[in-house]
Each structure stands twice: as structure tokens, then as C-alpha cells.
C-alpha positions in Angstrom: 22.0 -7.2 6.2 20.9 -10.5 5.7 20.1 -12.3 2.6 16.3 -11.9 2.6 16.5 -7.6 2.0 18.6 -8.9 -1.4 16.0 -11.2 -2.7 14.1 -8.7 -5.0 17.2 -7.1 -6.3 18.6 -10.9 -7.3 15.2 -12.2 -8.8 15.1 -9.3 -11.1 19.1 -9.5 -12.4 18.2 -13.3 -12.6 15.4 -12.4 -14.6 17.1 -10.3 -17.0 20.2 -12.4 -17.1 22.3 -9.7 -15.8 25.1 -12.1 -14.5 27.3 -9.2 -13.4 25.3 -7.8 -11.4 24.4 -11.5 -9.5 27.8 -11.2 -9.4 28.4 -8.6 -7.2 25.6 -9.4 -4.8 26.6 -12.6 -4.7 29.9 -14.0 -4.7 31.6 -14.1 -1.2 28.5 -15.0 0.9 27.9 -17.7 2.9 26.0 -20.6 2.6 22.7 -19.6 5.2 23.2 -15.6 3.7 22.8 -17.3 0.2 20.0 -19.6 1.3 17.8 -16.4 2.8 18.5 -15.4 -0.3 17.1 -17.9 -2.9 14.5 -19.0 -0.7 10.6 -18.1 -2.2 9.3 -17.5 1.2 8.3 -14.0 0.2 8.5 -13.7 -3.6 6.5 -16.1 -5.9 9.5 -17.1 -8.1 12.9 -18.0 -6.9 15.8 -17.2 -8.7 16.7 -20.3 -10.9 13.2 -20.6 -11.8 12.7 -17.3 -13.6 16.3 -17.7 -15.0 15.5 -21.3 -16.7 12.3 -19.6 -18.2 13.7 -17.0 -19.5 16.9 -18.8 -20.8 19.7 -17.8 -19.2 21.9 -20.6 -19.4 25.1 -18.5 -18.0 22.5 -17.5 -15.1 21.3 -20.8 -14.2 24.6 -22.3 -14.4 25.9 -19.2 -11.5 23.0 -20.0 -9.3 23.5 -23.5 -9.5 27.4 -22.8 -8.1 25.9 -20.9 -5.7 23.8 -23.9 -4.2 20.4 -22.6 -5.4 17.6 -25.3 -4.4 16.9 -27.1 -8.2 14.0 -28.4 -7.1 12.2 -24.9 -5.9 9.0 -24.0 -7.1 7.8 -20.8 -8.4 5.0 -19.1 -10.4 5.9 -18.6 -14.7 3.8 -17.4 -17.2 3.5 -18.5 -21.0 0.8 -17.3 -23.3 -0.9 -15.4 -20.7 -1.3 -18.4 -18.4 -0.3 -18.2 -15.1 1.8 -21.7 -14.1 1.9 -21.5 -9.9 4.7 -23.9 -8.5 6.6 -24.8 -11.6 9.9 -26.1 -10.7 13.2 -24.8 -12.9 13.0 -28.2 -15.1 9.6 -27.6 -16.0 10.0 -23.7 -17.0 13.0 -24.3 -19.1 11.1 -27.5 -20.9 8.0 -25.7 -21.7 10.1 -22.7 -22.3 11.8 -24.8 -25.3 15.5 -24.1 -23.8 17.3 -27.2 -24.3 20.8 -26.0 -23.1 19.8 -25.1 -19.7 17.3 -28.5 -19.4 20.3 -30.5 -20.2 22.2 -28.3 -17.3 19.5 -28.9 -14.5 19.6 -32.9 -15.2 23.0 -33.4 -15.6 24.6 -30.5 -13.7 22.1 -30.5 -11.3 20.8 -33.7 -11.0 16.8 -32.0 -11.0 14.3 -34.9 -11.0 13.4 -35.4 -14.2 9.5 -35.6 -13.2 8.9 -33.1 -10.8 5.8 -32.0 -11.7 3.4 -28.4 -10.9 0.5 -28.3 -8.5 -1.4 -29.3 -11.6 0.8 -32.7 -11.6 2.6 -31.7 -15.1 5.6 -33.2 -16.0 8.4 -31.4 -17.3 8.0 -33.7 -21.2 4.1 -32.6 -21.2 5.4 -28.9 -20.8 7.7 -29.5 -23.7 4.9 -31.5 -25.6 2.6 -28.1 -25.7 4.7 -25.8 -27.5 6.0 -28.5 -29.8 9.6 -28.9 -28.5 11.1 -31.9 -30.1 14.7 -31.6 -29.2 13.9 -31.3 -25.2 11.0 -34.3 -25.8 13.9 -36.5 -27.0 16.2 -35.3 -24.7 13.9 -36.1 -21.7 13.0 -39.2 -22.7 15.8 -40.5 -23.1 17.0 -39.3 -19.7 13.9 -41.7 -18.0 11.0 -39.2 -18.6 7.8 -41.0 -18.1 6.1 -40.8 -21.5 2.5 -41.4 -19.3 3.2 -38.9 -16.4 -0.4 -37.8 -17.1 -1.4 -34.4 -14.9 -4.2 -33.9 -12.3 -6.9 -34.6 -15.4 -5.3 -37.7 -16.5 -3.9 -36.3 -19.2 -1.1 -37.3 -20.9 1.9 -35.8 -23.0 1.0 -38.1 -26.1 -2.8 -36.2 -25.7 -1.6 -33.0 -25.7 1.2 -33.2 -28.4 -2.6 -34.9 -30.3 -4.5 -32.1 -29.9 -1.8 -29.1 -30.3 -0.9 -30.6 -33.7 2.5 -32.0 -33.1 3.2 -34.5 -35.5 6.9 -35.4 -35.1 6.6 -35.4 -31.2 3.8 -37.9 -31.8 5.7 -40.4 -33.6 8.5 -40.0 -31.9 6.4 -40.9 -28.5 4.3 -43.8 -30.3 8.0 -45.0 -31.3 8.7 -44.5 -27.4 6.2 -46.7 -26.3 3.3 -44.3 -25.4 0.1 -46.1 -25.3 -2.4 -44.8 -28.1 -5.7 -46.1 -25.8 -4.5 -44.6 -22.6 -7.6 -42.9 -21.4 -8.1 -39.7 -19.3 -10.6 -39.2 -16.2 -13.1 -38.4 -18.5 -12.1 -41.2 -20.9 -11.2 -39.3 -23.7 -8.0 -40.9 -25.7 -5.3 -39.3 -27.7 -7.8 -40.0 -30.7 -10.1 -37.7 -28.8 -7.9 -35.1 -29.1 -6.3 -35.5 -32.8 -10.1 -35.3 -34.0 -11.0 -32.2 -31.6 -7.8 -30.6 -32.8 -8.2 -31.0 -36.2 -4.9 -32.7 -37.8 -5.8 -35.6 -39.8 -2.4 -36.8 -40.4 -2.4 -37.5 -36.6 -5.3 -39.1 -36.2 -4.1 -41.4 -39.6 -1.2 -42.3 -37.4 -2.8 -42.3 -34.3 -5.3 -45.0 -36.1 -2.7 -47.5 -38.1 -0.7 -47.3 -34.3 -4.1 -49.1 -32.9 -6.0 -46.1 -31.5 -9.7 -46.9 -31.4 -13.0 -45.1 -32.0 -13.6 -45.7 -28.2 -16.8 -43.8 -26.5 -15.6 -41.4 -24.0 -17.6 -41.0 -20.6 -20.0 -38.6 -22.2 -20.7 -41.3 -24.8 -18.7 -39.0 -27.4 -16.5 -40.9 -29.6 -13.2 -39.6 -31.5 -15.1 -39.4 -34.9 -18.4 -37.4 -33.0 -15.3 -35.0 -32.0 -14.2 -34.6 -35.5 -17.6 -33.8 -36.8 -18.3 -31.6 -33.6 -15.4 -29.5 -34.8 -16.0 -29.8 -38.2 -13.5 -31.7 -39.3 -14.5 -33.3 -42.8 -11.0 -35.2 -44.0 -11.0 -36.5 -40.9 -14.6 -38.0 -40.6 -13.6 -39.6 -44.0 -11.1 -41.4 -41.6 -13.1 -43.4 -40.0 -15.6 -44.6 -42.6 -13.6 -47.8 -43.1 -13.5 -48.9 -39.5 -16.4 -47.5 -38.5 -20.6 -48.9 -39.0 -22.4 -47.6 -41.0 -24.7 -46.5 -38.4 -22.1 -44.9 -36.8 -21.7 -42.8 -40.1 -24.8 -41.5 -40.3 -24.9 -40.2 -36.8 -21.4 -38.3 -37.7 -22.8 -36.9 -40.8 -25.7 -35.7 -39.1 -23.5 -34.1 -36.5 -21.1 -32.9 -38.8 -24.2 -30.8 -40.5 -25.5 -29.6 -37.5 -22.0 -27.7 -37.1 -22.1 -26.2 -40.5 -25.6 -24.2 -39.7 -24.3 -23.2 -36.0 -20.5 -23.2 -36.0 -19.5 -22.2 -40.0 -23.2 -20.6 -40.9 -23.3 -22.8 -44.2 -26.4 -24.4 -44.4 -26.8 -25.1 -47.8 -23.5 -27.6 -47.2 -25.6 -28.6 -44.1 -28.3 -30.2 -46.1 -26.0 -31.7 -48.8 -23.9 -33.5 -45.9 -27.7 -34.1 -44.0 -29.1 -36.2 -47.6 -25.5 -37.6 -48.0 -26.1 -39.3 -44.1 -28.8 -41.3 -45.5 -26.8 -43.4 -47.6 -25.3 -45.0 -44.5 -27.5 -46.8 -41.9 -31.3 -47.3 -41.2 -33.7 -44.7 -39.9 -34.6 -43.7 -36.9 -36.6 -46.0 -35.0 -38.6 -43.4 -32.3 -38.6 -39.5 -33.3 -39.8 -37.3 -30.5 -40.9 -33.4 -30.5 -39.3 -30.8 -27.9 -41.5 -27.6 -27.6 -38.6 -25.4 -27.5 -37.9 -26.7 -31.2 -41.3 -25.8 -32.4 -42.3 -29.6 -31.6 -40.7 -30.6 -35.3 -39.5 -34.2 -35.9 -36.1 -34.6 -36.8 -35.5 -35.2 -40.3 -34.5 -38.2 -41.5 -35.3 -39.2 -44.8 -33.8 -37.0 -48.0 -37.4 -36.3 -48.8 -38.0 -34.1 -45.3 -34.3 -32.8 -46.0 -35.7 -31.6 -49.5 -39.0 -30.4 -48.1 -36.8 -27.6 -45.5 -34.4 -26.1 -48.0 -34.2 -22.7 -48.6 -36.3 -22.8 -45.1 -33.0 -21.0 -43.0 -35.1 -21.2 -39.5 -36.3 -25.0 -39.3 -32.8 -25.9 -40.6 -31.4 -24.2 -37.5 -34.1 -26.0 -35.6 -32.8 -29.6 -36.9 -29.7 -28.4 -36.0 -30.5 -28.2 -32.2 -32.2 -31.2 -32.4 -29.7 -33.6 -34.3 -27.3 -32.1 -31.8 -28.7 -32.9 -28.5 -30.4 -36.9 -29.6 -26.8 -37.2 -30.7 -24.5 -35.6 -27.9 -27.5 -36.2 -25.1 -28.8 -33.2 -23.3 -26.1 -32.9 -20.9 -23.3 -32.2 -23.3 -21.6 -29.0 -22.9 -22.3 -28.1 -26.8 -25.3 -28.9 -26.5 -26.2 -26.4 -24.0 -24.1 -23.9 -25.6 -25.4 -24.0 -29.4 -29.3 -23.4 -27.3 -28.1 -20.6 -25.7 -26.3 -19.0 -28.9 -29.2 -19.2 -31.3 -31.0 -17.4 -27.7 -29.1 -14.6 -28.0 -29.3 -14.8 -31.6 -33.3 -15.0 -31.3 -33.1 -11.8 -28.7 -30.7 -9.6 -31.1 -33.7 -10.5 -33.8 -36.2 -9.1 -31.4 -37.3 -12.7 -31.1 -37.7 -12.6 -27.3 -40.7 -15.1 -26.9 -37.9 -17.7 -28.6 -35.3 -16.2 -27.4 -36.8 -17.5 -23.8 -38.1 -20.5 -24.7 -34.7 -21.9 -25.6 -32.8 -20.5 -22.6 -35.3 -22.4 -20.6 -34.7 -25.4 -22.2 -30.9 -25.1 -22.2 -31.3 -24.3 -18.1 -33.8 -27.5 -17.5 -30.8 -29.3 -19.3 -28.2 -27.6 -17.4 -30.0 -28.3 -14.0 -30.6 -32.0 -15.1 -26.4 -32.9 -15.6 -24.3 -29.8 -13.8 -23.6 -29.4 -10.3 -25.5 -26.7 -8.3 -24.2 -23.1 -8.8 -22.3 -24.5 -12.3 -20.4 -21.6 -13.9 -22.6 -22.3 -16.9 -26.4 -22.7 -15.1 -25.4 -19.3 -13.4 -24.5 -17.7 -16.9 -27.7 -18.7 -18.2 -29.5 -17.3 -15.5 -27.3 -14.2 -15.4 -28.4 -13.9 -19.3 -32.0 -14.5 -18.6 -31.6 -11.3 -15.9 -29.8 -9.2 -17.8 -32.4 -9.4 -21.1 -35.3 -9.2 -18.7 -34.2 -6.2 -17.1 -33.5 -4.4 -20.6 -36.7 -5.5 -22.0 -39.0 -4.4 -19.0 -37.5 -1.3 -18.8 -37.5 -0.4 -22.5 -41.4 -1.5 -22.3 -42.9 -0.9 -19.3 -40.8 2.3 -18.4 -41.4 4.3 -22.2 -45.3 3.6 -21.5 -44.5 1.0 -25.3 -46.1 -2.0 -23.6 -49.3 -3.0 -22.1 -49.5 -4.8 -19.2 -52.7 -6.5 -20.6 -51.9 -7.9 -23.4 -50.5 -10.6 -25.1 -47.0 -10.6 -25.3 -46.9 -9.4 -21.8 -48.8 -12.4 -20.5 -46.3 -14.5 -22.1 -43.8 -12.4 -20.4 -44.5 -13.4 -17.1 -45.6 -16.8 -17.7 -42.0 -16.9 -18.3 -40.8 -14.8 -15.5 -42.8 -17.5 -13.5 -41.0 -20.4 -15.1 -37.9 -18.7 -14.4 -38.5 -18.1 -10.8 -39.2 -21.5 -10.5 -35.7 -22.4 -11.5 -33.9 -20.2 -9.9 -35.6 -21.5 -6.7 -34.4 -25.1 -7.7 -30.8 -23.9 -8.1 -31.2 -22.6 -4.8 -32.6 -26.0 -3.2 -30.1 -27.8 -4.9 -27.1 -25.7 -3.8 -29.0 -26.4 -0.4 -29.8 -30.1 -1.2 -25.7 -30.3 -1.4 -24.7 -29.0 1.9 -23.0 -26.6 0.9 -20.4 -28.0 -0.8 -20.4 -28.1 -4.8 -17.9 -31.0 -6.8 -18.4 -31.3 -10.1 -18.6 -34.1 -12.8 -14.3 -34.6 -12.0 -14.3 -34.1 -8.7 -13.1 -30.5 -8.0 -14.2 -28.2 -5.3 -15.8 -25.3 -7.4 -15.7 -21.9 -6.1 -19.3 -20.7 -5.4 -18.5 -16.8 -3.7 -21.6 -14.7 -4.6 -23.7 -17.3 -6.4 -26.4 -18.2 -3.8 -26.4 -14.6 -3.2 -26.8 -13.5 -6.5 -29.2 -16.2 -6.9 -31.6 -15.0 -3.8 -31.0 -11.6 -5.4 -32.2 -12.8 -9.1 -35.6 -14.4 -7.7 -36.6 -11.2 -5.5 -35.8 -9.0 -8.6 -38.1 -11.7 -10.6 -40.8 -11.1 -8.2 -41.0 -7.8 -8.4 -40.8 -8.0 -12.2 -43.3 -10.2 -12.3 -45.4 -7.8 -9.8 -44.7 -4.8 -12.4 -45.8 -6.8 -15.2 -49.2 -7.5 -13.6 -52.4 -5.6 -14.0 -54.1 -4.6 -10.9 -56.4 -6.9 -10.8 -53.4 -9.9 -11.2 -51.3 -8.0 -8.6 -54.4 -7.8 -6.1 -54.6 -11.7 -7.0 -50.6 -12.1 -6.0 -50.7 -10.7 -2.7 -54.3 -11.6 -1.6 -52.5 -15.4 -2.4 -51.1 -15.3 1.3 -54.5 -15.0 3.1 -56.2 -18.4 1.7 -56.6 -21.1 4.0 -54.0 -23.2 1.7 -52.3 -20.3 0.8 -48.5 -22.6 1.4 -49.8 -24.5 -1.9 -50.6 -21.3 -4.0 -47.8 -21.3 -6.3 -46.6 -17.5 -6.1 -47.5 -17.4 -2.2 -46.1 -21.1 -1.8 -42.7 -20.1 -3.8 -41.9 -17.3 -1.4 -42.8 -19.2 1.9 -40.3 -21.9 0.5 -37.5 -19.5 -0.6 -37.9 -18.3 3.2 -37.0 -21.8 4.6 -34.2 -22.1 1.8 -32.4 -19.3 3.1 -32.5 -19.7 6.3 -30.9 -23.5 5.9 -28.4 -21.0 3.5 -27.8 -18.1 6.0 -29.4 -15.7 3.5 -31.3 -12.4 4.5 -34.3 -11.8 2.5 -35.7 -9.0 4.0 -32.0 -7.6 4.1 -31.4 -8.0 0.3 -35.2 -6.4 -0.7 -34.3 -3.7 1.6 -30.6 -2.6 0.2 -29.8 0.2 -2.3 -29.3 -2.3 -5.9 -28.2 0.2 -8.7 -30.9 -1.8 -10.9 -32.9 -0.4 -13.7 -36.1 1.5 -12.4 -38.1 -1.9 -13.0 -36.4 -4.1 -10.7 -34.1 -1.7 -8.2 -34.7 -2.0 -4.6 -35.2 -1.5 -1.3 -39.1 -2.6 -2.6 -42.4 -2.0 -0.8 -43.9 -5.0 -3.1 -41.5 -7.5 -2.3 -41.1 -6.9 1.1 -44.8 -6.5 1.8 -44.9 -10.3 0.2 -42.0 -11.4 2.3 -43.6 -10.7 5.3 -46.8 -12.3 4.4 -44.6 -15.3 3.5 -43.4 -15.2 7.3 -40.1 -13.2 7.1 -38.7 -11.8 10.8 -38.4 -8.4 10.3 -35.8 -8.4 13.4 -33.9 -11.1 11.8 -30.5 -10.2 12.1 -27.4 -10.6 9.5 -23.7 -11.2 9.6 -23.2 -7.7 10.9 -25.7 -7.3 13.6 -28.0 -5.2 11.3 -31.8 -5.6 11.0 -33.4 -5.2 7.3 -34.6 -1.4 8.7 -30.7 -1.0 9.1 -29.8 -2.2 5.9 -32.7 0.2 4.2 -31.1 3.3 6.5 -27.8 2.7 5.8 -28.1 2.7 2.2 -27.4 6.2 -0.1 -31.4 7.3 -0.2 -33.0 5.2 1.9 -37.1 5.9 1.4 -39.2 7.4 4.0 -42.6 4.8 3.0 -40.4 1.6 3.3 -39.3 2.7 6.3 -42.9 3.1 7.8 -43.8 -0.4 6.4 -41.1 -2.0 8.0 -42.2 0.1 11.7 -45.8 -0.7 10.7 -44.9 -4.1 10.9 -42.5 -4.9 13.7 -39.3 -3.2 12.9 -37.5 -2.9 16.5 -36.3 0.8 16.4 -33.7 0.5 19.4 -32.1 -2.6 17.5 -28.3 -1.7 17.7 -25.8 -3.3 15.1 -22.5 -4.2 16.2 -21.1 -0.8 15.7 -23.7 0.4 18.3 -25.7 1.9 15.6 -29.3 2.2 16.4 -32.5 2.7 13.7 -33.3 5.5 15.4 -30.0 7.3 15.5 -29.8 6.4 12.3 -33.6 7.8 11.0 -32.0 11.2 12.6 -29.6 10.9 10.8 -30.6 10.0 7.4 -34.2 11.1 7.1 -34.3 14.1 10.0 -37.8 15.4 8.6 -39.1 11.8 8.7 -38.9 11.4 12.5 -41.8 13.7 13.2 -43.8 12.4 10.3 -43.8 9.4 11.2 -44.2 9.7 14.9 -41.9 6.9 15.8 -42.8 7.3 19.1 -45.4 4.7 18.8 -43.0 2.4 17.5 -41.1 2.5 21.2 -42.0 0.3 23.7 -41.2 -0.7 27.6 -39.8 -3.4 26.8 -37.3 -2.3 24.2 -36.3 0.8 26.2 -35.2 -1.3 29.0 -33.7 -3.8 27.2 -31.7 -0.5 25.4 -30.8 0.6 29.3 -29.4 -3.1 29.8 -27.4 -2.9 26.9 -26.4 0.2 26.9 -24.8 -0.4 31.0 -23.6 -3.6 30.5 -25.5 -5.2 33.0 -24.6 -8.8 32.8 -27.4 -11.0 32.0 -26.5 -14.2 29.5 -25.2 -16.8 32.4 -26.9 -15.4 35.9 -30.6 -16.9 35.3 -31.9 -13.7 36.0 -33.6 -13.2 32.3 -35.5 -16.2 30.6 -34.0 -17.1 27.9 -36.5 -16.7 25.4 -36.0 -12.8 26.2 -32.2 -13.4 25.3 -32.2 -12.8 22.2 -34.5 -9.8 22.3 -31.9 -8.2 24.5 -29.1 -9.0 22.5 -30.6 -7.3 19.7 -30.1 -3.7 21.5 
């Protein structure tokens, strides 16, 4: 037996630190036997690797003897976090096991900065869990003290923002740079503030840190007061403007009413800001904010106490003038006093500032950004709850007020989600963000497409009959492109085309949706095909959309005529040779003499089915134009 079949059985003493049993397995083997052996081809983790994390010394020291490969990579976990491609140096620094460290450098000579896939060093592992001993040790082995990983981040920022005191002075005493910035130009300082120790960011400032902006414009003492961090806002007062102090203080209050819920401290902290600097010189209104000024003057401060809702307001307000509108918190703290608003039964607000947060998000993210999708996936999820509480239980009337506003929102949001879509679109494809990494966009501009046809139909619910007979009459005006509802869904047609989307698939598949927005839908497909959909387009899998609607659990006998009624080939054959009408007897047996699909067969498609069906050869022999090509290829 070779040395691979002994692989599991050796990673699992090795991780237990049963040496005994390594032993037996492996003393008395040769070189190549032991080398199938150790190698990671077909585990994650090699031997040595799970050994040094774990902190068998005795272990490490064996497979070392043995000729195991020091500088072999493998996948560790600490906290929860999975570490892909750690090498054995790395484990056992982050790990905090100085006695096999010191083995791997001087035993077995590891490179003392071999770094993970995410370009750590072995000294920033040690530097996160605060492990002094194996800091000194490797720096004074050669670490490199500014080995920064794939972020630019270096193990000075990290011992900063974990709270390490000691391992900071002792890598300030090393050398390590105090203004070294990361890719997003965030300092050490940065991360003192963020992380809250103030007798860091005291040392980090009499070793000549700076209250440098960051790319976002955020500077070290805009962190502190962003995390709330009061001692250390007192800090900066003497090297800071005074100007400069106001804007913290006004920060700082802002995250007492959002982040600690104290807003009588908020307004205190808010009149104490006005000691330092000079006033605003140009105030504007947002809607979303109930078009209020910001406050800025101890008399307007005065004039909102004990008034809980326009504090939370000035919050918002102070928050995004000061951070700018495409800072992360900024769009976070709009969304949370959303879904405060919507727990409140405040929906109308609730909206109005998810809306805003999404215009923001769309404005500074990427297409398909984790966070412009989770807005819009919150905006979907609370519209489908409230529609179907409403409309379903007969509680709300389509006429009235609060249902116009409704769908003027539904309308905004469809909008928007028709953006993303031309943006994603706009991008070719391919999404980078702010840093330059790849994001991973699976599902979105599918769930996307799926979001604005669910919208439609919502929107379609919502409307009286006279609005609804408005909607749909849209696509028979002379300009009816430039209508906005009719225009929206001839554009979403061309976007997903460019996108390799399916429409008329997606309104035609089995969505386990509430009632008010499940499909296949008669409304939404009727106003796709007005819009110009092919209703023998075909998807990934050879299927038309009346495949898609027959192959689903219940598929419904009306949507089925609609789609026949309007061009739906019935001898169109998916790549599993599955035909609609096969499939109609299959699925809706009583249907086929209902709907007499006999008129619904023509000439031309029953020979075209005979070609197909006999494999007569047609592509290359110029016997068939080619415009019927496709046509034929369909059966």
C-alpha cells in the first residue's frame, strides 16, 4: 500500500498528538512512501500544519525527522474563521505556541514570512490574539514588522485595533512606522480610535501618528466618535482645530441616539459642539428627513428636546454631511431606523428612508453590492408582508390614501431595481469593488429580474380597475416606449437579453411567494408580451416559457391558453426531447380537449417536428434558409 491510503489515518494522530501511533505508521518507510504521505494533494491540511496548530511540539518535532515539507500549506481554523493555505509557521504563531515556532525556524529553517493566500505574515497572526512572546521572538529572528496582507494591513494595525498594548510598544520600539497607511488609507490611529483603547491611541500619538483623513475622508478622531469613544475624542482636542472638534462632537452625538439610545447625552454633547468652531455656512433639507435643517446653534438644540423623533432625524442628518453619503454607516444607521419605522407600523417612513439609503447606495457601491441587494431584498420582503396582510384580509382599499402612496413607492422602487439591473449591465458583467476584488454576484441579476416582475404585479394588485386598465392600455399609444410603466418593461426586455435573462421564463415558473406576488402570472406576462417578449424564446435548457409553466408543480390551465393564444409553439422540444404537448398530456390531461390545441398546430411545425424527430440533416447542406434554422431547431 502506498503512502497516500495512510494519509487520513496520520492527519488525525497528528492532530491529536498521538505520537505513538505516527509511530507505528511511520517509522521504517521510505522517503517517496513518506512523501505520498504528507503531501495535501487530497486532504486540506497536511500533517505538520495541523500539528503546529494544535501544539504538539513532540509531534512537529517527529514529522520534521521524517522530512515533512515545512513550508506546506493547509486550511486552520481559529475563532470560527476558516484560514485556507496557512503554512505550519503561521498556525503555530497565531496559535500562540512559542515552542514549536521556535522549532520550525530553527529546526526547520521555515521562512519566517511565508505568508496565507490572504498575504499574512506569520508576526500579524501572532499580533491578533495578542501573543507577545512569539512577536518578540519573530522579530528578532528578521520578521518584517510591515509585512502588511492583501488589504495593506499591517501587524502594528491590528495589534491597534485588537487592543494590544505591549505588542504595540514593543513594535513602535521595533521601528514600525505609526503613518503607514493601508489601501484604503486608514493608519494604525484609525484603528486604535475604531477599537476603542485610549492608552493606544495616547501612544500611538506622542510616537507621531497623525489625525490623517483616510480615503473616505474619515479621520482617526471621526472613528473615535463613530464608535463612541469619548476619552478618546478628548485626545485629540489639543492637536486638533477647533472646527475639527465640533464636527466630532456632532458625530459623537449622533452615535449616542442611534448606537447607545441616549439622547438626552446626545443633546448635551450636540450644545457642548458649539463651543468649538463657527456655524455652518450652507444647511440643506433631504425629504427623507422631513426636509429639517440641521441644527446648529444651542438654541435649535434646546428648541428639539424632549422631541425623541426629530432628534433621531438630526442624527441621520449630522451623520451623512459629516461621513458623506457614501459611507457604509451612513447607509446602515438609514436602514436601521427603516426597520425601526416598519416594526412601529411606520411604513410610509419606513420606505422613504430605504429609498434614500438605496439612491445613496447606488450613487458609491458597485453594481449587485452585497449591501444595495440587502436593501432591496428588505424592501421585498416588507412589501410582500404588507400586501398580503392588506390586500389578502380585504383590511385595505385599493383606493385610498395610503395605498396610493403604496405604489407610488412600488413605482420608485421598480425604478431602481431596473437601474441596478442596467448598471450590472453597464459593467459587462464583471463587478470590482471600491478595493479591487472580484465580488461574487451568483443569483443577484436573477433575483433582481425576479424582484422587478414581483413589483409589477404588486403594483398591478394594488391598482383599481380603472388604474390597471390605464397600465396595460399603456402599450397601445403611439409613444407608448416613453410611457413610464409601458417604457420600464420594454427596457427591462432589452436589459435581459444583453444579461441572458428569461422574462417570460421567470413570470411563468412556480415562486412559493405569498398569494400577492406568486407566479406563473397572467398580468405580468400579458404586459411582457405587449412589451415585445418572444414567447419561443428559449433558455439555458432548451425550454420555452410554456415549458417552464408545464413543468412546474400546478401549472394553470388559463396561463397556459394565454401563452397558445399568443404564439406559444406546442411541438417546441427541450433538450430532453420533451415537448409542450406531451407535456399538457401529461400534466393537465382534461385541459387538452378544452382547450382544443389542435388549432395551436400548424404545417409548418409538424414538419419541422418530422425533421427533428428523423434526424434529417439540415444545418450545413443549404437546403433550409437560414432564417427557418432556428425554427427547426426549436423542435
Amino acid at each position: 500500500m502506498n503512502g497516500e491510503e495512510y494519509q487520513a489515518v496520520v492527519y488525525n494522530s497528528a492532530r491529536d498528538g498521538n505520537l505513538r501511533r505516527l509511530f507505528i505508521f511511520l517509522e521504517d518507510r521510505s522517503p517517496d512512501w513518506l512523501s505520498q504521505c504528507f503531501s495535501s494533494s487530497s486532504r486540506k491540511t497536511p500533517p505538520i500544519v495541523i500539528a503546529a496548530r494544535n501544539g504538539h511540539l513532540d509531534v512537529v518535532k517527529y514529522l520534521l525527522l521524517k522530512g515533512a515539507d515545512v513550508s506546506a500549506t493547509g486550511t486552520v481554523s481559529f475563532d470560527g474563521e476558516v484560514i485556507p493555505h496557512a503554512p505550519a509557521l503561521w498556525a503555530a504563531a497565531a496559535a500562540g505556541n512559542l515552542d514549536i515556532v521556535k522549532c520550525l525556524v530553527e529546526e526547520g529553517h521555515a521562512d519566517i514570512n511565508q505568508t496565507t493566500d490572504s498575504h499574512s505574515s506569520p508576526l500579524r497572526g501572532a499580533c491578533y490574539d495578542g501573543h507577545l512572546e512569539v512577536v518578540r521572538y519573530l522579530v528578532d529572528k528578521g520578521a518584517d514588522i510591515e509585512l502588511a496582507n492583501q488589504h495593506g494591513h499591517t501587524p502594528l494595525m491590528i495589534a491597534a485595533f485588537r487592543k494590544h498594548y505591549e505588542i504595540v510598544r514593543f513594535l513602535l520600539s521595533r521601528g514600525a512606522d505609526p503613518l503607514k497607511t493601508n489601501e484604503r488609507g486608514n493608519t494604525a490611529l484609525h484603528d486604535a480610535a475604531e477599537g476603542g483603547s485610549d492608552l493606544i491611541t495616547r501612544l500611538l500619538l506622542e510616537s507621531g501618528a497623525k489625525n490623517v483623513a483616510d480615503d473616505a475622508n474619515v479621520t482617526p478622531l471621526k472613528c473615535a466618535a463613530m464608535s463612541g469613544n469619548e476619552e478618546i475624542i478628548r485626545l485629540f482636542e489639543p492637536i486638533v482645530d477647533s472646527q475639527q472638534m465640533r464636527e466630532a462632537l456632532k458625530l459623537y452625538g449622533a452615535t449616542l441616539v442611534d448606537k447607545k439610545m441616549d439622547l438626552g447625552g446626545a443633546t448635551k454633547v450636540w450644545e457642548e459642539a458649539m463651543k468649538y468652531g463657527e456655524p455652518l455656512s450652507f444647511r440643506k433639507t433631504e425629504a427623507a428627513y422631513g426636509n429639517l435643517l440641521e441644527i446648529d446653534s444651542v438654541r435649535e438644540i434646546r428648541d428639539i428636546v424632549g422631541d425623541p423623533d426629530t432628534i433621531r432625524n438630526q442624527a441621520l442628518i449630522i451623520r451623512e454631511r459629516v461621513l458623506g453619503g457614501s459611507h457604509p454607516e451612513t447607509h446602515y444607521y438609514i436602514r436601521y431606523r427603516g426597520a425601526v419605522c416598519c416594526d412601529l407600523g411606520q411604513l410610509h417612513r419606513c420606505f422613504t428612508l430605504w429609498l434614500h439609503a438605496l439612491l445613496l447606495q447606488q450613487a458609491s457601491l458597485c453594481p449587485l453590492h452585497s449591501s444595495t441587494m440587502s436593501t432591496i431584498t428588505s424592501f421585498m420582503d416588507t412589501f410582500m408582508v404588507t400586501v398580503n396582510d392588506g390586500v389578502i384580509s380585504g383590511n385595505v382599499d385599493v383606493s385610498q390614501e395610503p395605498c396610493y402612496m403604496l405604489r407610488d413607492q412600488i413605482r420608485e422602487l421598480l425604478n431602481l431595481v431596473l437601474v441596478e439591473l442596467q448598471r450590472f449591465k453597464d459593467s459587462d458583467g464583471k463587478v470590482i469593488t471600491d478595493i479591487g476584488e472580484e465580488i461574487d454576484i451568483r443569483g443577484s441579476p436573477e433575483y433582481l429580474l425576479q424582484s422587478y416582475l414581483q413589483l409589477v404585479l404588486l403594483l398591478i394588485r394594488l391598482s383599481p380597475k380603472e388604474d390597471k386598465a390605464e397600465l396595460l392600455s399603456s402599450f397601445s399609444s403611439k409613444n407608448w416606449k416613453s410611457h413610464p410603466f409601458a417604457g420600464s418593461m420594454h427596457k427591462i426586455l432589452q436589459i435581459c437579453k444583453a444579461l441572458s435573462l428569461h422574462p417570460l421564463h421567470t413570470a411563468c415558473k412556480d415562486i412559493n411567494k405569498p398569494i400577492t406576488s406568486r407566479f406563473p402570472s397572467a398580468d405580468v406576462i400579458v404586459c411582457l408580451l405587449k412589451a415585445g417578449a418572444d414567447v419561443n424564446e428559449l433558455n439555458e435548457s432548451g425550454e420555452t416559457a410554456l415549458h417552464t409553466l408545464l413543468l412546474g408543480d400546478k401549472p394553470r390551465q388559463s396561463v397556459a391558453r394565454l401563452l397558445l393564444e399568443n404564439g406559444a409553439n406546442l411541438l417546441a422540444r427541450t433538450k430532453n426531447g420533451e415537448t409542450c404537448l406531451l407535456l399538457l398530456q401529461e400534466k393537465l390531461p382534461i385541459t387538452i380537449s378544452y382547450l382544443r390545441v389542435g388549432r395551436f398546430l400548424t404545417l409548418k411545425g409538424l414538419a419541422a417536428n418530422v425533421v427533428r424527430r428523423r434526424n434529417i440533416k439540415f444545418e450545413d447542406n443549404g437546403l433550409v434558409p437560414a432564417d427557418l434554422i432556428p425554427f427547426l431547431m426549436m423542435h
